[in-house]
C-alpha positions as CSV (number, residue, x, y, z in Angstrom):
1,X,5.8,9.9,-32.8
2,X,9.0,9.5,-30.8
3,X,11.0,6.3,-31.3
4,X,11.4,5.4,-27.6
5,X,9.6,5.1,-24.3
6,X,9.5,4.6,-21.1
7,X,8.8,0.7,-19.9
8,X,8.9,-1.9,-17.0
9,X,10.1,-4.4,-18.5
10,X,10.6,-8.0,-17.0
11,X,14.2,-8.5,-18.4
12,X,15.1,-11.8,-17.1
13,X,13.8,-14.8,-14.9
14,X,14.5,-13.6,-11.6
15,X,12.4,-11.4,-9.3
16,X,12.0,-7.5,-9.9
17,X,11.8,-5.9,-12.6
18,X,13.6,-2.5,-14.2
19,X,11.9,0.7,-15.9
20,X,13.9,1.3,-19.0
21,X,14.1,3.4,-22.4
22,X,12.6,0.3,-25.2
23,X,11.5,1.3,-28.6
24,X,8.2,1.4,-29.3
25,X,6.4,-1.2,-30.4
26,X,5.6,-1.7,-34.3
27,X,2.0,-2.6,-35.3
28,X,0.4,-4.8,-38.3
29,X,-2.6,-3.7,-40.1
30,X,-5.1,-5.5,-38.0
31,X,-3.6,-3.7,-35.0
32,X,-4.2,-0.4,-33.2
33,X,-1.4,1.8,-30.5
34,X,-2.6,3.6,-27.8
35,X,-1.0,5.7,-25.3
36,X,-1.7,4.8,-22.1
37,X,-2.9,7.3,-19.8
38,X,-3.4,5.3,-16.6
39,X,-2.6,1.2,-16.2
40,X,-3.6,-0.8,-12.8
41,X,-1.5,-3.4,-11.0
42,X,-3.3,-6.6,-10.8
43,X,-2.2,-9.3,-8.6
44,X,-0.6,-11.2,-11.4
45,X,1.4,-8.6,-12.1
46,X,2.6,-9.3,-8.4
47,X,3.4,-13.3,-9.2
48,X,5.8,-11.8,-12.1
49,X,7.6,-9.0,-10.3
50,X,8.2,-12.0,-7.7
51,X,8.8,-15.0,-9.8
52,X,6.9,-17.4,-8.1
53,X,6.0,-20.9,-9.6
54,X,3.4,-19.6,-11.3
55,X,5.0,-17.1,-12.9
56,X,8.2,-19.4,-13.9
57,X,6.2,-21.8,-15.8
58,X,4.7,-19.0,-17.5
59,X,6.6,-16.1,-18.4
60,X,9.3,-16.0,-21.0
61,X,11.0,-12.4,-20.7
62,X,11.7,-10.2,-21.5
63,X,8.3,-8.9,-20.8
64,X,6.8,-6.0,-20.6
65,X,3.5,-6.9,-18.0
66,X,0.5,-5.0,-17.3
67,X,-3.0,-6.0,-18.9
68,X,-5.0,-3.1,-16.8
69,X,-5.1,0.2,-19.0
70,X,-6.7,2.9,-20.8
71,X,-5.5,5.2,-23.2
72,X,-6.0,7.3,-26.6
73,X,-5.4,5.9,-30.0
74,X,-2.7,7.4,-31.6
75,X,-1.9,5.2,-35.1
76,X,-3.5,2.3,-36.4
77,X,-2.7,-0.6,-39.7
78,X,-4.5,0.3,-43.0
79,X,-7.0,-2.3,-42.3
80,X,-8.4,-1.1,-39.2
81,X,-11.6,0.7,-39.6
82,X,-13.7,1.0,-36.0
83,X,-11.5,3.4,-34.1
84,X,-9.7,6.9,-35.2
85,X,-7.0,8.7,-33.8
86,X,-7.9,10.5,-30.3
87,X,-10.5,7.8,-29.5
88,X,-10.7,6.7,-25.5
89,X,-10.3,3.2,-25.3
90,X,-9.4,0.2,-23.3
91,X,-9.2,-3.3,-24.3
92,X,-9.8,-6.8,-23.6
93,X,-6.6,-8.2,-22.7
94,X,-7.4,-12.2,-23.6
95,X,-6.9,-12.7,-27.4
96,X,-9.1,-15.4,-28.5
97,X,-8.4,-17.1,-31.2
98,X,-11.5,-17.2,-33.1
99,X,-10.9,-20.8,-34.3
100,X,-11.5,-23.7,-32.0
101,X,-15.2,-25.0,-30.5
102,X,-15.0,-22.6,-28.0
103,X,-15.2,-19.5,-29.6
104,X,-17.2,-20.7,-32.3
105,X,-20.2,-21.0,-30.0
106,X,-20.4,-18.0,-27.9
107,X,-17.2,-18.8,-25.3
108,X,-14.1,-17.1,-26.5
109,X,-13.3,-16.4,-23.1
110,X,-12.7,-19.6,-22.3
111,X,-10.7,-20.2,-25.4
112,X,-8.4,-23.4,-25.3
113,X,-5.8,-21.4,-27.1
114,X,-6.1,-18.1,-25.6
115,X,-2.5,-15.8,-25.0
116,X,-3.4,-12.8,-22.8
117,X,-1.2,-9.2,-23.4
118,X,1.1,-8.8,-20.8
119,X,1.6,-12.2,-19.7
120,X,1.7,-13.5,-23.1
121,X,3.6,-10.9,-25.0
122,X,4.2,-7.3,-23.8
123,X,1.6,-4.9,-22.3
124,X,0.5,-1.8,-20.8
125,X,2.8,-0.8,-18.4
126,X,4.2,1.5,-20.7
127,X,4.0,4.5,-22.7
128,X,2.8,2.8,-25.4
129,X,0.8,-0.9,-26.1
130,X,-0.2,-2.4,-29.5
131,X,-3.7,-4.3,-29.4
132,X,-5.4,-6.2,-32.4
133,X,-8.9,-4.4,-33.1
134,X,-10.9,-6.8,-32.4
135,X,-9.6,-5.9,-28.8
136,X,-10.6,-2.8,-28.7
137,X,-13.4,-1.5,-26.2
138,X,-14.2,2.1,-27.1
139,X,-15.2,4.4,-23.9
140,X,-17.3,7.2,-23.3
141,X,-15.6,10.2,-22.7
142,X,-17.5,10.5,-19.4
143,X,-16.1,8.1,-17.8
144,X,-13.6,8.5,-15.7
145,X,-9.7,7.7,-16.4
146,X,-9.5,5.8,-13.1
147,X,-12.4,3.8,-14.0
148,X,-11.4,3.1,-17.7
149,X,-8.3,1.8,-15.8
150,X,-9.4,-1.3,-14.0
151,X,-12.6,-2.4,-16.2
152,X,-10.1,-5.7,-16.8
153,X,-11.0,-6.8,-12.8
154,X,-14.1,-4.9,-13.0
155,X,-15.6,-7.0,-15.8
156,X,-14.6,-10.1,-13.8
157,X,-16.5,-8.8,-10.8
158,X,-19.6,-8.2,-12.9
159,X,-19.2,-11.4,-14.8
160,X,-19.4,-13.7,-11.2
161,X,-22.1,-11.5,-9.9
162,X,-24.2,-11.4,-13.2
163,X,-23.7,-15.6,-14.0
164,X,-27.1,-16.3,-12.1
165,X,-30.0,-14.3,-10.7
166,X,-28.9,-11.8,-8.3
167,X,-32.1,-9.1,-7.5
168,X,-33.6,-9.7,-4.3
169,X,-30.9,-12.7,-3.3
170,X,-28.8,-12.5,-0.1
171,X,-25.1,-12.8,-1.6
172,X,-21.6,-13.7,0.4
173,X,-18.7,-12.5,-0.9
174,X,-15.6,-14.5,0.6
175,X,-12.3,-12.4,-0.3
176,X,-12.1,-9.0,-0.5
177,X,-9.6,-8.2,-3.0
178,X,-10.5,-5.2,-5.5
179,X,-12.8,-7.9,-7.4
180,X,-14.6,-9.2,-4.3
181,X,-14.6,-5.5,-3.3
182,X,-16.2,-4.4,-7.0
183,X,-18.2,-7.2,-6.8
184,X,-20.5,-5.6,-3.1
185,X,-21.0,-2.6,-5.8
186,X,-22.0,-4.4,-8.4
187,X,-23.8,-6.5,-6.7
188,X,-25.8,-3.8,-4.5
189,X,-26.3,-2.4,-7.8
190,X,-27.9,-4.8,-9.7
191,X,-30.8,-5.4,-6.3
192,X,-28.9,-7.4,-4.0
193,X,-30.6,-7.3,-0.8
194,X,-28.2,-8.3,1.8
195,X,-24.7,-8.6,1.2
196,X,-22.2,-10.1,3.6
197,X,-18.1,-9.6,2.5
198,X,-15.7,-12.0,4.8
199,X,-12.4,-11.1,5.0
200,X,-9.3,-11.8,7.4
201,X,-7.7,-8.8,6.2
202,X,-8.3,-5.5,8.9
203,X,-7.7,-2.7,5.7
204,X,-9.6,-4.8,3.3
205,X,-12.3,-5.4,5.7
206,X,-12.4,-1.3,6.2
207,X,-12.8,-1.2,2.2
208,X,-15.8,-3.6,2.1
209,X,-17.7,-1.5,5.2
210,X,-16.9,1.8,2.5
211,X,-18.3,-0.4,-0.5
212,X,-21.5,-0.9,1.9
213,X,-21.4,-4.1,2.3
214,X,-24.4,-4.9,4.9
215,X,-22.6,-7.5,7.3
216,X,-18.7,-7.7,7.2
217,X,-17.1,-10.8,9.1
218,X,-13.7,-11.1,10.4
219,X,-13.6,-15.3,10.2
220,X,-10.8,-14.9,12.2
221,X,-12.4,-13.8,15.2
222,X,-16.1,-15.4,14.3
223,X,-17.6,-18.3,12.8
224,X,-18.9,-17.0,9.5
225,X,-21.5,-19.9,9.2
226,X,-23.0,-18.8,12.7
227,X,-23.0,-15.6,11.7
228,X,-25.1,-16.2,8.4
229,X,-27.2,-18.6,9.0
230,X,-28.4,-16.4,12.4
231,X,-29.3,-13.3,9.9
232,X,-31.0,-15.6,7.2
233,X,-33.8,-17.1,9.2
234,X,-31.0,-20.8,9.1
235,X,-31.2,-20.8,5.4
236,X,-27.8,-19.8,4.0
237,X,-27.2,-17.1,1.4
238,X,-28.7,-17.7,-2.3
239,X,-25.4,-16.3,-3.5
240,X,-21.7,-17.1,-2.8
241,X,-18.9,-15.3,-4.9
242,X,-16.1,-17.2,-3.7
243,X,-13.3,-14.6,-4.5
244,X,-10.3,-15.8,-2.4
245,X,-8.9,-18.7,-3.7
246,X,-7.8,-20.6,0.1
247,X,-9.2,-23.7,1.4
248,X,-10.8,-22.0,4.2
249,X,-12.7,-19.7,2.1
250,X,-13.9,-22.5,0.0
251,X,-15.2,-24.6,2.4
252,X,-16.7,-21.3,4.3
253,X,-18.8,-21.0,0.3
254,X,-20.0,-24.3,0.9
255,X,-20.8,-24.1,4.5
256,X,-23.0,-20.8,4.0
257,X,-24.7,-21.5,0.3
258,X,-28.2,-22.3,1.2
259,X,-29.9,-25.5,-0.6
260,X,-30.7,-25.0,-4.2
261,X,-28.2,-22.0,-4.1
262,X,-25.1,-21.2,-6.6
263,X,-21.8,-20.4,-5.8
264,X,-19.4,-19.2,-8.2
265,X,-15.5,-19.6,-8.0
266,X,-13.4,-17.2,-9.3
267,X,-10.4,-16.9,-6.6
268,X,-7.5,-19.5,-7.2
269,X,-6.6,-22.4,-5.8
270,X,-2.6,-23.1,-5.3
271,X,-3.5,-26.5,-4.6
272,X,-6.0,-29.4,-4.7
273,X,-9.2,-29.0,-2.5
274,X,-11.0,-31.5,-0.9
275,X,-14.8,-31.8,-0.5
276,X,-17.5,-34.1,0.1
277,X,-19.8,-33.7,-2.5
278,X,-22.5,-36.0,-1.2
279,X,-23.0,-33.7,1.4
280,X,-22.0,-30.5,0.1
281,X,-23.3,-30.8,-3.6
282,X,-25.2,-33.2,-4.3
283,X,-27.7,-33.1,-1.2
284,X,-28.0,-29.3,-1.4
285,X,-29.2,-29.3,-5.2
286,X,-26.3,-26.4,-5.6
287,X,-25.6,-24.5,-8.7
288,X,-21.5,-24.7,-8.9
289,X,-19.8,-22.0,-11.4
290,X,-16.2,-21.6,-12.6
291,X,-15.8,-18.1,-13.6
292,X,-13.0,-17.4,-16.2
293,X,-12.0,-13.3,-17.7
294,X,-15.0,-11.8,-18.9
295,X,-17.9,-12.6,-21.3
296,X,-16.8,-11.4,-24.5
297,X,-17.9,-9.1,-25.0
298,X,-21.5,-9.2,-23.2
299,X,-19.8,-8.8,-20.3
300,X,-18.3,-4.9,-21.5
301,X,-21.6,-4.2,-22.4
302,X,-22.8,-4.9,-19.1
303,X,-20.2,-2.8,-17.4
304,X,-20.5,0.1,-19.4
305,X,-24.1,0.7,-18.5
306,X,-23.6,0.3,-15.0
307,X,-21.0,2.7,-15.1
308,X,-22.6,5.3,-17.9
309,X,-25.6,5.0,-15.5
310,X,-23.5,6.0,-12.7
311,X,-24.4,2.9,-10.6
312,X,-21.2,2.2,-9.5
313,X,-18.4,3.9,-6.8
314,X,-15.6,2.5,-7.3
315,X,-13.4,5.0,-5.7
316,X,-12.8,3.2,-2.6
317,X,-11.2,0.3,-3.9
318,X,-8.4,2.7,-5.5
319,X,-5.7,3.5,-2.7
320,X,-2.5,4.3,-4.4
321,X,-1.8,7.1,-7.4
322,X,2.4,6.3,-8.8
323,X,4.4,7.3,-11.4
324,X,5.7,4.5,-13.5
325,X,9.1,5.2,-12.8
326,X,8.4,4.2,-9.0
327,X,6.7,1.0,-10.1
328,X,9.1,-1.3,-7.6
329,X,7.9,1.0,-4.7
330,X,4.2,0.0,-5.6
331,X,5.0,-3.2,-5.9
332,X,6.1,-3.3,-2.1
333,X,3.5,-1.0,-1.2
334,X,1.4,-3.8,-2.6
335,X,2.8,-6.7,-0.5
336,X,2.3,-4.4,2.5
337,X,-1.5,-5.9,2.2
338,X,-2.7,-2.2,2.8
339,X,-3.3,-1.1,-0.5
340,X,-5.7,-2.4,-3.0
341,X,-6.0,-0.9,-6.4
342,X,-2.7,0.8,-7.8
343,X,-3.2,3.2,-10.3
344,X,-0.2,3.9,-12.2
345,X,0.8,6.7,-14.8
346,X,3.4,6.8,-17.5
347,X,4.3,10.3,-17.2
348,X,4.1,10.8,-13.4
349,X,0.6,13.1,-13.3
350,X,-1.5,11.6,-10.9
């Protein structure tokens, strides 16, 4: 076991961030490390290299980021008993603290006291990463490294699209980020019928037409409302997955959820929203979701068998291969708003 390793590391509160020699991380005896063998760049990763708001108020460097990984156990504390050296694994990234009413009745991912690796304390954009146990999600061999990768977004996508009935409903996806862009797969893959993705992007809107997405709107250029309520007979969609986070896409969900339908909100708002929820909520008898991480861990489960199944193509969605020691240059590439998911490797093979 060397002593050192490669990093990014966020070293202090200003934008960018450098790749460095750090010594690798100790463990306790609750606690497994794993070398990576690929990490993803998630859009939070983004807010750090940048220093927004966001990430001032949150991060306390230096940090090493990343919570998108998958890797091989390597060493393990004496009390650790479900994984063995060589084992594929990833890992749920939230650590719950098992304590408060939350988690003690099913909803740990929702925990009020929840710290999250690599936002919280340092993560996987390394060589190495140290996760408690408990965190552990142990993969099939099968599947494939790129997949292992990014079942962190993945498990969001299936936990929106699987928070309701879904087979045989018409479903809207508003955003097409990799989640929104997961979520058409998982969707169509779980009996969807027809599945419209709206997106203002031009390259994301391409990416939703590969995920086979049945209608894809440019709201830019056409009133999504018209456009959905013409191919659903004047109902609406039973489904909205509102992905994107901007007032516009917000008040699109509520303009297209049929009566009696759900919408659930996973995208972000960076500020207040207004609505008028005589008209909007109340009237319509609509089913309103917040959707948080993942289910843990009902939500792995889930994912896992519609990947082990081979249900899902995910390939699309994955638009950039770097090594970690170019990790600035994918950060740009990122802002460019023509890539999507970033796939990153520690030791340059791509």
């Amino acid at each position: 076991m060397p002593d050192t390793m490669l990093a990014v590391v966020k070293p202090e509160a200003a934008p960018g961030v450098e790749v460095r020699q750090v010594k690798v991380p100790s463990f306790g005896r609750n606690d497994v490390l794993v070398k990576i063998k690929v990490a993803s760049i998630c859009g939070t990763d983004l807010h750090i290299y940048e220093w927004d708001r966001w990430a001032q108020h949150r991060i306390h460097p230096p940090l090493i980021p990343g919570h998108e990984f998958c890797g091989e156990v390597v060493a393990y504390g004496d009390e650790v008993t479900s994984v063995k050296q060589g084992d594929f694994v990833s890992a749920e990234m939230h650590v719950a603290c098992g304590k408060c009413l939350l988690c003690r009745t099913g909803e740990a991912h929702i925990c009020q006291n929840v710290k999250i690796i690599g936002v919280d304390s340092d993560g996987a954009f390394a060589e190495y990463v140290v996760i408690p146990e408990s965190n552990i999600w142990k993969l099939d061999p099968a599947i494939p490294q790129e997949y292992a990768s990014i079942l962190d977004p993945l498990g969001n996508a299936v936990h929106s699209v699987l928070a309701g009935d879904i087979a045989a409903k018409t479903v809207a996806i508003t955003g097409c980020g990799p989640i929104g862009l997961f979520s058409i797969a998982v969707a169509r893959a779980v009996g969807a019928t027809t599945i419209f993705a709206i997106e203002v992007n031009q390259h994301r809107r391409k990416l939703a037409q590969e995920m086979k997405a049945d209608v894809v709107l440019d709201p830019s250029k056409e009133d999504p409302r018209t456009a959905v309520m013409e191919r659903t007979g004047g109902l609406g969609v039973d489904v909205v997955l509102e992905m994107a986070g901007h007032p516009t896409a917000i008040r699109t969900a509520f303009d297209i959820v049929r009566r009696g339908g759900r919408i659930s909100l996973l995208g972000l708002t960076s500020k207040p929203i207004s609505l008028n929820f005589s008209e909007d909520v109340i009237f319509k008898g609509i089913t309103i979701q917040g959707i948080s991480g993942r289910r843990m861990y009902q939500t792995w489960y889930q994912m896992t068998a519609l990947l082990k199944a081979g249900k899902l193509d995910l390939h699309p969605v994955i638009t950039d291969r770097i090594a970690m020691k170019d990790f600035s240059k994918g950060m740009e590439r990122l802002k460019t708003g023509e890539a999507s998911k970033i796939l990153v490797y520690p030791n340059g093979t791509k």
